[in-house]
C-alpha angles and dihedrals in degrees: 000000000000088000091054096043090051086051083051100052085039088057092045094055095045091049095051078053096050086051109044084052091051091047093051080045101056083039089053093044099052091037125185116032103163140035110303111223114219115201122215119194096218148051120277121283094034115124083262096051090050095045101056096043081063110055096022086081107050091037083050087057091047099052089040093237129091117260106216119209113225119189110206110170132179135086089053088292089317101118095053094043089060091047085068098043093057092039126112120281097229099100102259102101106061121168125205095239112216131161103262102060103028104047118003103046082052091056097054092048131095105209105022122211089215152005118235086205094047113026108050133054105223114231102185146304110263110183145339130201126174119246114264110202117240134220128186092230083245091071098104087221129087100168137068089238095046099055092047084057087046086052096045091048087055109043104188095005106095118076125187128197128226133171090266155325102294093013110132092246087062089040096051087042088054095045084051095050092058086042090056096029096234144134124225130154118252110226102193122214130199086249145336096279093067093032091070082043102062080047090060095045087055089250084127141044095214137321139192116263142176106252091233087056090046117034104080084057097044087052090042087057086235082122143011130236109221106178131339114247094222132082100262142027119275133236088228093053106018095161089059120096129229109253081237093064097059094063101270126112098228135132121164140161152158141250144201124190130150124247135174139206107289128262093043118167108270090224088054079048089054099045095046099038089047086047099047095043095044076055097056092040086059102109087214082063103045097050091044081049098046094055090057090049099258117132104196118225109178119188144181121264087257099050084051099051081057095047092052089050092058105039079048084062094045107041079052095055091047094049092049091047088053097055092233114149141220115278 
């Protein structure tokens, strides 16, 4: 009798297990089946923000669910990109992934909240665009040449915005300050939204922007664009040289991908990596993308987990060549 009862309560166990894994299997195999909540690590109206208002609403068709957009700025991005660390790995907490917060922040940091490499599942790249710098019009300078001997005039005068301390936009302005050997004050912004704001109101001198965040200003004549960060000239602003042209070694540029809490179910990976690439091969996006200054480069999970590990090798580089310490 104790025998059979132990079989009992054996078969009992083994069949709760049986059921609860055939249970995360059926929910894996209809996700999702409620709104998907897609974190992004600024305030509206940054390149981030833009770029996942964009795309939220065609890879929502395509799951069948709405993707909710939900703005959590602060830390330099740093306190949004943790929520969706410690999130729950079902799909349904996914997180823009950009430098700043992702890599960089971290690699300031003493004690990190969280590993890039570790503690996030990449879904795929989306999209990539180089840096354009930025001038409020009453800067008296409209070359590349002319604002480093602005600069140069004024050692410790000039101050220049970002989204944050650590945010790529700060990092990229730091690495061109010891490539043109020159001082200028960081102002940072919650964000890259008010950031270009504070441009515009004249709180800044320049600053270093996504050209999806800063073409509709530069054509509006609210800012100018002084030199493009990347290697070479852009469609969306072809009159506008390459920072390289104008005598300085210096290539810089931004990228967006989506990533979700690690230890996500590989089947989860599949459905929302085949639904937001099928969304960025769409011709309709990547025009709309292309005349914002996006290029989209969609990958595959694989391909982004290597291209976190190298941008992990290069923003730590940048950080230790710019003596800034751990915070």
């Amino acid at each position: 009798m104790h025998c059979s009862r132990k079989i009992r309560s054996w078969m009992t166990v083994w069949a709760l297990a049986i059921s609860l894994i055939a249970g995360a299997a059926a929910a894996q195999s209809t996700f999702p089946t409620r709104p998907i909540r897609l974190i992004v690590a600024s305030a509206p109206g940054g390149p981030n923000d833009l770029l996942a208002r964009i795309v939220s609403l065609p890879w929502g068709e395509a799951l069948g669910r709405t993707i909710v957009v939900d703005n959590r700025a602060g830390a330099a991005g740093m306190i949004a990109t943790e929520i969706a660390a410690h999130a729950a790995p079902d799909g349904y907490t996914l997180l823009v992934g950009f430098p700043g917060p992702l890599i960089i922040g971290p690699g300031m940091s003493a004690s990190p909240p969280y590993d890039a490499l570790k503690d996030f599942t990449p879904i795929s790249l989306m999209a990539s665009g180089p840096f354009v710098l930025l001038v409020n019009p009453g800067v008296p300078a409209k070359t590349m040449r002319e604002l480093v001997a602005l600069a140069k005039s004024r050692p410790g005068k000039l101050n220049f915005g970002s989204g944050g301390t650590g945010q790529s936009s700060h990092m990229a302005m730091e690495l061109f300050k010891l490539v043109a050997g020159i001082d200028m004050v960081h102002i940072p912004y919650k964000g890259s939204g008010p950031a270009m704001t504070a441009l515009i109101a004249g709180e800044t001198a320049l600053m270093f922007a996504s050209v999806g965040a800063a073409i509709a200003h530069v054509k509006s004549g609210k800012l100018r664009a002084v030199a493009v960060g990347g290697a070479r000239r852009i469609a969306a602003l072809p009159d506008v040289p390459t920072i390289k042209e104008s005598g300085f070694e210096f290539d810089a540029a931004s990228w967006y991908g989506i990533v979700a809490p690690r230890n996500l179910p590989q089947s989860i990976v599949n459905r929302l990596h085949a639904t937001l690439t099928a969304t960025l091969d769409a011709p309709a996006m990547q025009s709309r993308l292309s005349d914002l200054g996006f290029e989209v480069s969609a990958s595959t999970p694989a391909q982004f987990t290597e291209h976190l590990k190298r941008e992990t090798a290069v923003w730590n580089k940048v950080i230790a060549a710019t003596g800034m310490r751990k915070r």
